[in-house]
C-alpha positions in Angstrom: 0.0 0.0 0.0 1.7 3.6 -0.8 0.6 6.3 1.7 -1.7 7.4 0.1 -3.9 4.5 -0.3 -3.3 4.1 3.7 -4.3 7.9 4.2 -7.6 7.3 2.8 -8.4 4.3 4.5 -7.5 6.3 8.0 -9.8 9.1 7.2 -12.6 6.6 6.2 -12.1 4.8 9.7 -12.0 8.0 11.2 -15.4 9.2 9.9 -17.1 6.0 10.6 -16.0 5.9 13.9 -17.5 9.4 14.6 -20.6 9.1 12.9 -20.9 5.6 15.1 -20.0 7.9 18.3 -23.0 10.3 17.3 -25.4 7.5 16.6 -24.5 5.8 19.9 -24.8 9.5 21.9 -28.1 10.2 20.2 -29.5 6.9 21.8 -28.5 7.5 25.0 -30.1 10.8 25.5 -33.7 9.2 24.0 -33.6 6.3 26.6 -33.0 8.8 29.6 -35.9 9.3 31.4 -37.0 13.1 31.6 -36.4 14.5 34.6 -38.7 17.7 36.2 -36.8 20.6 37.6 -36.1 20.2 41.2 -38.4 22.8 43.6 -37.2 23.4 46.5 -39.2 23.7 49.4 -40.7 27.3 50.5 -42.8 28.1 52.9 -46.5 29.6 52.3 -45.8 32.5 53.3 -42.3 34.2 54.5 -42.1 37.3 57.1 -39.1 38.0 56.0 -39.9 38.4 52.1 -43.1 40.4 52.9 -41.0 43.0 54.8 -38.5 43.3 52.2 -41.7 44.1 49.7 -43.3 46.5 52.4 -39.7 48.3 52.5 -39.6 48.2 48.7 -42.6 50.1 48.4 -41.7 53.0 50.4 -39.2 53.8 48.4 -36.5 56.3 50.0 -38.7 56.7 52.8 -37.4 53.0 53.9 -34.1 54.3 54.7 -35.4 56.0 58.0 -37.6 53.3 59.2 -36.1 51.3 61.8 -38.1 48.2 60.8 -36.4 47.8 57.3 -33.5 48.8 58.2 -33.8 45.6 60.6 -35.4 43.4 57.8 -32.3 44.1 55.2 -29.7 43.3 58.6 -31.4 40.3 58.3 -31.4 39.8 55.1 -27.8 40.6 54.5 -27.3 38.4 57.7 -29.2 35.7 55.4 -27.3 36.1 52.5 -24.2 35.8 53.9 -24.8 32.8 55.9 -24.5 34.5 59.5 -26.5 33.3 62.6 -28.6 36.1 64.0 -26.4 38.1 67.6 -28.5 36.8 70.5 -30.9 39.6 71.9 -30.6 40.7 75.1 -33.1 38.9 77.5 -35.9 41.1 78.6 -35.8 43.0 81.7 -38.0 41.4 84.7 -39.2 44.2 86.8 -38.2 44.0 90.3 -34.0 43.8 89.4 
């Protein structure tokens, strides 16, 4: 054989096996069973998220009320994975 002849042949064993690699992938994906996107789980209703909404629709007037500016220290709090500082515990008269 002269190289020629034995380039050919290479190329021609080449493009089967790729076409047979496409064929075979093409299968696979049909016989996979379709899968639903996972939910995750949220509760019916969230304080936190209503707050943030309440804040939201005040606008710049949110930036003086003490309430959202505790609702977005919790939700930065959330975000960045930190556990909440424990509150003081309430006063008892008579101390």
């Amino acid at each position: 054989m002269d190289g020629k002849m034995l380039a050919r042949l290479g190329a021609i064993v080449f493009v089967a096996i790729a076409i047979t690699a496409t064929v075979i992938e093409l299968n696979r994906k049909e016989d996979a069973p379709a899968s639903s996107p996972v939910r995750l789980h949220q509760p019916a209703s969230d304080p936190l998220r209503e707050g943030q909404r309440r804040c939201q629709q005040l606008g710049q007037k949110a930036a003086e009320n003490g309430e959202c500016m505790r609702v977005w220290a919790e939700t930065r709090d959330r975000f960045l994975g930190r556990t909440p500082a424990p509150s003081s515990p309430p006063r008892t008269e008579g101390n």
